[in-house]
N, C-alpha and C positions, 0 to 999 in steps of 0.2 A: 397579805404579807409577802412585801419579798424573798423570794430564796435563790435567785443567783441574777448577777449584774456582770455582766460581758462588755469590756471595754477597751480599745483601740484596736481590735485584732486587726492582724497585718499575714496575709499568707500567701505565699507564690512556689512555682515550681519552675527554678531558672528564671529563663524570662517572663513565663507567665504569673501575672498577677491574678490570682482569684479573688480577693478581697483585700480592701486596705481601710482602718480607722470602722470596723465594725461595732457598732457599741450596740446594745439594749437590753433591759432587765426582763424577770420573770417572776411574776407573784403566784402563789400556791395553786390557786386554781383555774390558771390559763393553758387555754390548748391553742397549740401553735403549729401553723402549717408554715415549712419552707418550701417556698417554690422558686423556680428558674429555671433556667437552660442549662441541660446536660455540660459539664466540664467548667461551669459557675461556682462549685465549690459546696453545693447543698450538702453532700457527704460527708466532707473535708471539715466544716463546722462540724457538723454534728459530733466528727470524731474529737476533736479538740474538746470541744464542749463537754465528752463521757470519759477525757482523761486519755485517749489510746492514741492520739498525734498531739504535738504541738506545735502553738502558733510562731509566726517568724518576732512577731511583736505584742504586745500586749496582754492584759490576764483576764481573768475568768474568777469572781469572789461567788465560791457555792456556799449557801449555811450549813456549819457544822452539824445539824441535825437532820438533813437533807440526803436520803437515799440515791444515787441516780442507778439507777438501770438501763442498759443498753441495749438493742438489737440493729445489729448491725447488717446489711446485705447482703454481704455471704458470709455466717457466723461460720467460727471454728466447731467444732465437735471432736466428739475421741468416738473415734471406729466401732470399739469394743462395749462400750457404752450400750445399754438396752434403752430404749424411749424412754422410760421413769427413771433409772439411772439420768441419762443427761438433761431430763428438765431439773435436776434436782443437783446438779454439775457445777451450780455456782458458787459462790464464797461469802453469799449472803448467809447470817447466823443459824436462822432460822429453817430454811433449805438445808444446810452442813448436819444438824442433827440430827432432819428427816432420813436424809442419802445414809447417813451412819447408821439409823435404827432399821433401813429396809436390808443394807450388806450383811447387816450383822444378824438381823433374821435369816436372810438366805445363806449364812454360814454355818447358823444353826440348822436349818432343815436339813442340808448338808453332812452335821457331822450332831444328830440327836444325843443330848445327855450329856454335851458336854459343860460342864458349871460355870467356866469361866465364861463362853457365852453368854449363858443362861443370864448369870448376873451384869453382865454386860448389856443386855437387851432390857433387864427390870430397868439399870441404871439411865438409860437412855430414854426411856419412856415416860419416868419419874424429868426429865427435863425438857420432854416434847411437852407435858402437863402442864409443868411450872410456865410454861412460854406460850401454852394455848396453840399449839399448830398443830393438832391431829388432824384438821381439816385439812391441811393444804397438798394431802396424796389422792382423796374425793375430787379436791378442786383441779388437781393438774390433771384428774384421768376426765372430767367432765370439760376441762377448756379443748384438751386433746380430743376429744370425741366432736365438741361443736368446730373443730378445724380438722377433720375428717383425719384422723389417726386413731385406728380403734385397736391395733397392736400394740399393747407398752412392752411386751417384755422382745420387741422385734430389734434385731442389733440396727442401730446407726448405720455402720455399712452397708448396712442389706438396703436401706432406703434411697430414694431419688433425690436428686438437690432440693425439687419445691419441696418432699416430705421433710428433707433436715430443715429444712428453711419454717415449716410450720411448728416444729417440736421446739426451735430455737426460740419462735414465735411466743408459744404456748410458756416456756420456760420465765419471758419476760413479764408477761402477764399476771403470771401467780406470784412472783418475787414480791415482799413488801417492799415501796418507794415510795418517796414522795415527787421526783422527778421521772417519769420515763420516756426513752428518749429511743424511737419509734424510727428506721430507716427502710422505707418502701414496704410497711408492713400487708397490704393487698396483694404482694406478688404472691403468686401459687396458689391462691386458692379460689374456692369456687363463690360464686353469689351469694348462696347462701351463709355461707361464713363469713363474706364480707359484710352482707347484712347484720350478722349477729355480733363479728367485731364493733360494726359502727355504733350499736345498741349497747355493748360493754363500754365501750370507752366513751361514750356518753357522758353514762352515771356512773362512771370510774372516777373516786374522788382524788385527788393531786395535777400536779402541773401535767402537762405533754408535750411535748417536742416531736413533732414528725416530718418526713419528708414523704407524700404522696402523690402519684399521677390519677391517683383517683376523683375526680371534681366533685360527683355526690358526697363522695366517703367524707372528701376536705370540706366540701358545702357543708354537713353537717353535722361536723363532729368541733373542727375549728372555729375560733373564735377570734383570733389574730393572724394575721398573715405578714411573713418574712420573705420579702423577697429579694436574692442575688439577681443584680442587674451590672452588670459591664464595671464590674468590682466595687458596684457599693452597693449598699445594706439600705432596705427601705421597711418599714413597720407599717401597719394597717390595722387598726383598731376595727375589724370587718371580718364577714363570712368572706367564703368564694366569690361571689356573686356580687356583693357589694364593693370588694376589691378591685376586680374588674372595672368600675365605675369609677373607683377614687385613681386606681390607677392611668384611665382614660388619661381622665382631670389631669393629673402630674405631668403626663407624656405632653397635654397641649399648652401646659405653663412651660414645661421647659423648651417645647418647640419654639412658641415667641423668644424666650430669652433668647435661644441660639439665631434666631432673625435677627433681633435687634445687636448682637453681638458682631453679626456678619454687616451690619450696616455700619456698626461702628469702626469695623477694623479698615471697612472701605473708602470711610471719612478719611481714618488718621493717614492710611498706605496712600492715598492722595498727598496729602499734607505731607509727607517722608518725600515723595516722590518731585514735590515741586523745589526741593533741595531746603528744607528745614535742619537750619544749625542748633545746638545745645548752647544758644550764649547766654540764654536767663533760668530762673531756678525753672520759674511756670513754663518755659518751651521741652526744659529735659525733664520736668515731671509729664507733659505730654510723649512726649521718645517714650521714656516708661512706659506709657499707659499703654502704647500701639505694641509694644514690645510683650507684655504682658497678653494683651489680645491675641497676638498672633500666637502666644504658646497654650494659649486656653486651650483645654482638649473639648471637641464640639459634641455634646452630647447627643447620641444615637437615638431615633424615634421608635429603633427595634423594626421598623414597615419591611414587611417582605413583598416580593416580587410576586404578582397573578402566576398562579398554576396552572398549568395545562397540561391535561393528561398525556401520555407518551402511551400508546396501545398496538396492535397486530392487527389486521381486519381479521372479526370471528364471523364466521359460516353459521349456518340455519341451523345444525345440529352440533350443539355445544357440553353438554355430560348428562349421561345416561345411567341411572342407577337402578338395578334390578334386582329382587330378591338379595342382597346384600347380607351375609352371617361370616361373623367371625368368630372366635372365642379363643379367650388366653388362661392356662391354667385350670380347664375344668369350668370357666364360668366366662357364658354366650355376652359378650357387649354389645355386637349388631345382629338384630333378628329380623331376617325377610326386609331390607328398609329398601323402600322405591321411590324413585326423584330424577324428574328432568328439570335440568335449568331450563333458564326462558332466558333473553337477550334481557339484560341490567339487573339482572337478581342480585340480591342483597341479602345476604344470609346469617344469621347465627345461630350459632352453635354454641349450647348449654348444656349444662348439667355437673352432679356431683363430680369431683378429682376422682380417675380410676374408672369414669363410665365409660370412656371408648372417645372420646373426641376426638383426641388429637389421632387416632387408632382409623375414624374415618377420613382425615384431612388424608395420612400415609396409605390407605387404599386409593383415594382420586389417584394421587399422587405416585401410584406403581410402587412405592417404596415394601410395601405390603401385600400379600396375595390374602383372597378373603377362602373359608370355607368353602364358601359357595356363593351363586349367583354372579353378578360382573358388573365392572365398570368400564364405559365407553364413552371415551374422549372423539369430538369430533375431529375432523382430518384438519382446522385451520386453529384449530387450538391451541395454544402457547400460556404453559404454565408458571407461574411464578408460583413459589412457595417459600414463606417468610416464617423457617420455622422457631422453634421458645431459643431452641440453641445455636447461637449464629458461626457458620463456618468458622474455621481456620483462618485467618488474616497472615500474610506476608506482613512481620512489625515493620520491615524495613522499607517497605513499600511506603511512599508520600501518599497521602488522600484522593489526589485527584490521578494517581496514576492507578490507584485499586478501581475507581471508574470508569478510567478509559481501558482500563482491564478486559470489561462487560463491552461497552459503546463510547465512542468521542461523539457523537450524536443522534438523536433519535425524533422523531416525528411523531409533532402530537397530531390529538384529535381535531384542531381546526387546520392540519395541512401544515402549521407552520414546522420549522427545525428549531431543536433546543441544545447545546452543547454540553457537555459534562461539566464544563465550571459555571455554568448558567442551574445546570439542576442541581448542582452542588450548592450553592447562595440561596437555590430558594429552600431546601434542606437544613438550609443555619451555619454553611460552612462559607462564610465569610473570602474573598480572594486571598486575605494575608494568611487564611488560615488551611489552604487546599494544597499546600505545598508542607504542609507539616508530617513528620511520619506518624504512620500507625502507631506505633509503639508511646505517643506521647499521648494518645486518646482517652480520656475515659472510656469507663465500661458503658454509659449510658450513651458516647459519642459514636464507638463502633459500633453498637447495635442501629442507631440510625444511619453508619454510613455503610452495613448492609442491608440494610431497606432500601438505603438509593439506589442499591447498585441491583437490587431484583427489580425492583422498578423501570431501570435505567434498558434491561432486556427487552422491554415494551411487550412484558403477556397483556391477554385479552381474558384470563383467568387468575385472579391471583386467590390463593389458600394462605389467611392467615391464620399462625398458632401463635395466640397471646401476644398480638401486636404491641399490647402497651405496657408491658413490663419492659421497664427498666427505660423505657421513653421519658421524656418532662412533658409536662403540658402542652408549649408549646409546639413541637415536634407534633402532637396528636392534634390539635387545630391546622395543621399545615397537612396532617395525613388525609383526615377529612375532606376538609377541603379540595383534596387531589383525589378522590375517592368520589367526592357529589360528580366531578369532570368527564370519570373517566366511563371509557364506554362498554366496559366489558362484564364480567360477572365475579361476585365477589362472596368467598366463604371464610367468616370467621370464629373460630373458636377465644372468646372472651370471656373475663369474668367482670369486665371492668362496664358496668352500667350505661353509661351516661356516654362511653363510646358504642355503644351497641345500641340506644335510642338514636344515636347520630347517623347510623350509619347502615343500619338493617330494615328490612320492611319484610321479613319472613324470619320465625323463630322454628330450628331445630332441635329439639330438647331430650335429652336423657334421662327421665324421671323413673324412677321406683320400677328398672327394669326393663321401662319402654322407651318406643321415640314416639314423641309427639312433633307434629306438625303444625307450627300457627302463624297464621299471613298475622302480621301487626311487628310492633317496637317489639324491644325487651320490659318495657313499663306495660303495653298492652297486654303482651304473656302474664306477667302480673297480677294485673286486677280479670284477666280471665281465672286464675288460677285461685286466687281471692274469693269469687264470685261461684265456682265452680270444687271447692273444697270439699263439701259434704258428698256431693256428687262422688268424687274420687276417691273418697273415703268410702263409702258403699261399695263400690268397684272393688278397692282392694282389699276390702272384709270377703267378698264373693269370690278372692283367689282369681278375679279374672288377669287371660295372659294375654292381651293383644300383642301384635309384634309391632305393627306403625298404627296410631291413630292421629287423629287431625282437626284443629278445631281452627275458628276462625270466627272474629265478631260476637264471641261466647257462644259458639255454636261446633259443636264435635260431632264428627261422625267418624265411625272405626273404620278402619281398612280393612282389608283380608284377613282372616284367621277361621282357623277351624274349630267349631265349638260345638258345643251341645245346642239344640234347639231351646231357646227361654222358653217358661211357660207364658202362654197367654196372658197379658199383662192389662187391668181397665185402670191406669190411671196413669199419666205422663208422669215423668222423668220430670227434673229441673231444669235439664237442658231441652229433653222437647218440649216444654211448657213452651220455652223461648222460644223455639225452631218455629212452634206450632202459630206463634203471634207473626209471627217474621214471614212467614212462608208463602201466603198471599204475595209483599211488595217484592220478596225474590224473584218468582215468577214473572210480575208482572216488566220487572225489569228486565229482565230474562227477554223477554219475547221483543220488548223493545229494541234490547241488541239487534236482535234477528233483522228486525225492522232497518235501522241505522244498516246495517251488512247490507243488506238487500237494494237499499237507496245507494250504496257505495259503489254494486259490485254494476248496477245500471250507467253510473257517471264514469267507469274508468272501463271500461266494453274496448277501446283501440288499446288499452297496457293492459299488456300479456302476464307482467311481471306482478305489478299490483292487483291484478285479477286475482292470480295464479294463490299472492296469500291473501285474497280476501275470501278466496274458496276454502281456504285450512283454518281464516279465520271461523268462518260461518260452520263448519264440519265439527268447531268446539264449541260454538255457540247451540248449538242443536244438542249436541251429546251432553250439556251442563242443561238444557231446558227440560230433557227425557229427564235427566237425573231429579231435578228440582221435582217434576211430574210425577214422578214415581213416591219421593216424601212425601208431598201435597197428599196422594191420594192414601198413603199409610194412616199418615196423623189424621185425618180428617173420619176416616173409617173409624183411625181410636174415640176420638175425640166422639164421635158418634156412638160407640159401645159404651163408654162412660157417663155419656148422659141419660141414656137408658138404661144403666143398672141404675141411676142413683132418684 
């Protein structure tokens, strides 16, 4: 069933068009992703769309029985407001009752005995009844809780923007709709949430509208895709993934058209040029035609420019983590954590909102002093750090003079030189559009044009916090991209999936207290984590405190910590079951290294230099062989007492 038909929308700001002759409908139970490029106007609809802008032309028919609810990217809120109070802040019916029967309870506890109250509170409950919403103060403290808010009665001001940004979240969720209309609902929160959002709005029944940088989230929750493209509206009867496909498709129909178009215009400007007069109907209905051609606007294939990273030469000793404890307010986020980067590490960094993340980015980073232990940046190190909240911007400053700000050019990794309106274009900032001021940007356009411009510094380290908020897709396939390039090491703190598979091969994690350490994707962490649940769950019935553990290939071993001696144990673990089958071809490859080392360090005897690390190579290959040797002969001994009890 239809319930709202959108048709010829027409929207600009001055000279900029973001859209013109938008049309397309919506039936009750379609989920709908919009995507495009930041300052495209994704937000801009959606606002028209929920009533709170209007369009320069056209209307918008919603059915009168048709709810829409809104979340907007940075929602208003009242200060004063407790977390249950403002999910409860809207002008939906059924909400206004709830918010009344909880005030007027806490006005009673306030002021015991008094009648008018009293009857004031039967009255009101007697109308939560008739309406059937007693549940929906259960359901706003349980969506609050799966979006990690477990203070309701905590004031709004006292909170962070992502926390207002979840409560506002939470607030749209529990609201009855049949429309709801979802903008960048992934920003601020962690994995887990995001997983359990995508699992709600699944099997959330009514329409959806959203605008996400999330490509699982939109893989799997959408079922139609909108996309702004260079001011017109395109519809996709498709997932993510299938989109991509159709979209291909469109891009290479319309590239021939504009071939055959530019062939045409080449005919007729010939034909003008050999001095063609208008003296019959059919010579000025050609003049038309050429005249027509030449003002066709040439449709863009969107192709960006090959990337090439911009870096520092980094040194042999690039960051040092040792013993690492911090703590805020009485409760320790880093315990003991130790970590050397290696030359190309690829890092992320997980866990619940509130476990220390961004808390360890701001110690690399100096910005922070830890309790104890240290960190140590090597001497050719150059940091970028790209943190959730982007500097200060000069509005009046043009685009390309906030880059030549930082560099007018800088040098990538194959030697060549790149200019700031060269790495501006391949960014998405356009030549016509690098002379624009700040102040005409979107939110989503200055946050990529200080990405450029940490970039544009050429670190050998860059620290991202929550790169892809408030990015478009786009934008993150070009970050990528300039991320596989580049040569130096890289830490991000994400909650966004599908960029953390793209772009990590070592998982740092924040779980239940500890850090975990795991070589693989963020999918790999996953199905380790999957696969190793019971395990973990035994762990932490046992109160155990490790400070770093580490697992890798479903195989964990703890780090340092001080503990009781276990008792004598005759049967494996789930994970040493594993270790125990594995442990033999560890070894044997193991020693093979050694071997390969040993053949390397015989062919390269006149270079001093490649000696020199194939000697620190072999110094690790040996200290991983003892170690591997030392499990071998545990498990094996278990393995051995267990067969002879049984």
């Amino acid at each position: 069933m239809n319930i709202m038909t959108v048709e010829h929308l027409v929207k600009s700001y001055g000279e900029k068009v973001l859209f013109q002759d938008a049309s397309f409908g919506m039936e009750d139970r379609d989920k709908i992703g919009v995507i495009g490029v930041n300052g495209t106007g994704k937000s801009t609809l959606l606002r028209i769309i929920a009533g709170v802008e209007s369009p320069d032309e056209g209307q918008i028919a919603i059915g009168n029985d048709v709810r829409v609810q809104y979340l907007a990217q940075n929602p208003p809120y009242e200060p004063n407001n407790t977390v249950l109070q403002q999910v409860f802040a809207g002008n939906n019916p059924e909400l206004a009752v709830m918010r009344q029967y909880m005030e007027t309870a806490a006005r009673l506890e306030a002021q015991p005995g008094n009648a008018e109250l009293e009857h004031e509170l039967i009255r009101l409950g007697q109308e939560i009844d008739a309406a059937g919403v007693w549940h929906l103060e259960s359901e706003a403290k349980s969506v609050l809780s799966k979006l990690g808010i477990q203070q309701f009665d905590a004031r709004m001001e006292t909170l962070s923007g992502g926390q207002r940004k979840r409560v506002a979240l939470a607030a749209a969720l529990i609201t009855p709709s049949e429309l709801l209309i979802l903008d960048e609902p992934t920003n601020h929160i962690d994995t887990s949430s995001v997983a359990w959002l995508e699992q709600y709005l699944q099997k959330r029944r009514g329409a959806l509208l959203m605008i996400t940088h999330d490509r699982y989230f939109l893989e799997r929750v959408a079922g139609v895709m909108l996309e702004l493209d260079q001011g017109r509206l395109f519809r996709y009867e498709a997932n993510y993934s299938r989109f991509l496909e159709l979209k291909a498709e469109r891009e290479e129909r319309e590239a021939a058209s504009e071939q055959k178009r530019q062939n045409l215009l080449r005919n007729e400007l010939a034909w003008i040029r050999r001095g063609a007069k208008a003296r019959s109907t059919k010579q000025k209905a050609r003049i038309d035609r050429f005249e027509k051609l030449k003002d066709q606007q040439a449709v863009s294939s969107g192709s960006q420019l090959e990337i090439s990273a911009a870096s520092t030469r980094l040194g042999r000793k690039i960051l040092e983590i040792e013993d690492l404890t911090i703590s805020r307010n009485g409760r320790t986020l880093i315990n003991k954590l130790s970590y050397i980067a290696v030359p190309q590490d690829r890092v992320g960094i997980v866990g619940p909102n509130g476990s220390g993340k961004s808390t360890l980015l701001n110690l690399i980073a100096g910005k922070l002093q830890p309790d104890s232990g240290e960190v140590v940046l090597g001497p050719t190190v150059k940091l970028g750090y790209f943190t959730q909240e982007h500097q200060d911007m000069d509005d009046s400053l043009r685009v390309i003079e906030y880059i030549k700000e930082e560099a007018e050019v800088v040098r990538t990794a194959d030697g060549s030189t790149v200019t700031a309106a060269q790495m501006l274009e391949r960014f998405l900032f356009p030549p016509a559009m690098q002379w624009t001021p700040i102040s005409k940007l979107s939110g989503g356009e200055k946050r990529r044009l200080y990405l450029l411009r940490i970039l544009m510094s050429a670190p050998n380290v860059l620290l991202l916090d929550e790169p892809t908020n408030d990015l478009d897709i786009g934008t993150l396939a070009i970050l990528e991209d300039y991320l596989d390039e580049f040569p130096g090491v890289v830490l991000t703190v994400s909650h966004d999936r599908y960029f953390l598979d793209r772009t990590v091969d070592k998982i740092i994690a924040f779980e239940d207290g500890n850090i975990r350490v795991h070589v693989g994707d963020y999918s790999e962490y996953e199905e380790w984590l999957a696969k190793n649940a019971p395990v973990r769950s035994s762990v932490a019935d046992g109160k155990e405190n490790t400070a770093v553990k580490r697992s890798e290939g479903g195989q964990s071993s703890q780090g340092n910590s001080t503990q009781a001696p276990a008792r004598e144990k005759l049967k494996f673990s789930f994970k040493e079951q594993r270790e125990y089958e594995e442990i033999d071809g560890l070894v044997e490859r193991a020693e093979q290294r050694l071997s390969t080392i040993a053949a390397q360090m015989e062919a390269a005897y006149a270079d001093s230099a490649k000696l020199q690390e194939l000697v620190e190579e072999q110094r690790g290959a040996e200290a991983e062989l003892e170690r591997l040797m030392e499990r071998w002969t545990y498990l094996n001994e278990l393995a051995e007492k267990i067969a002879n009890k049984s």
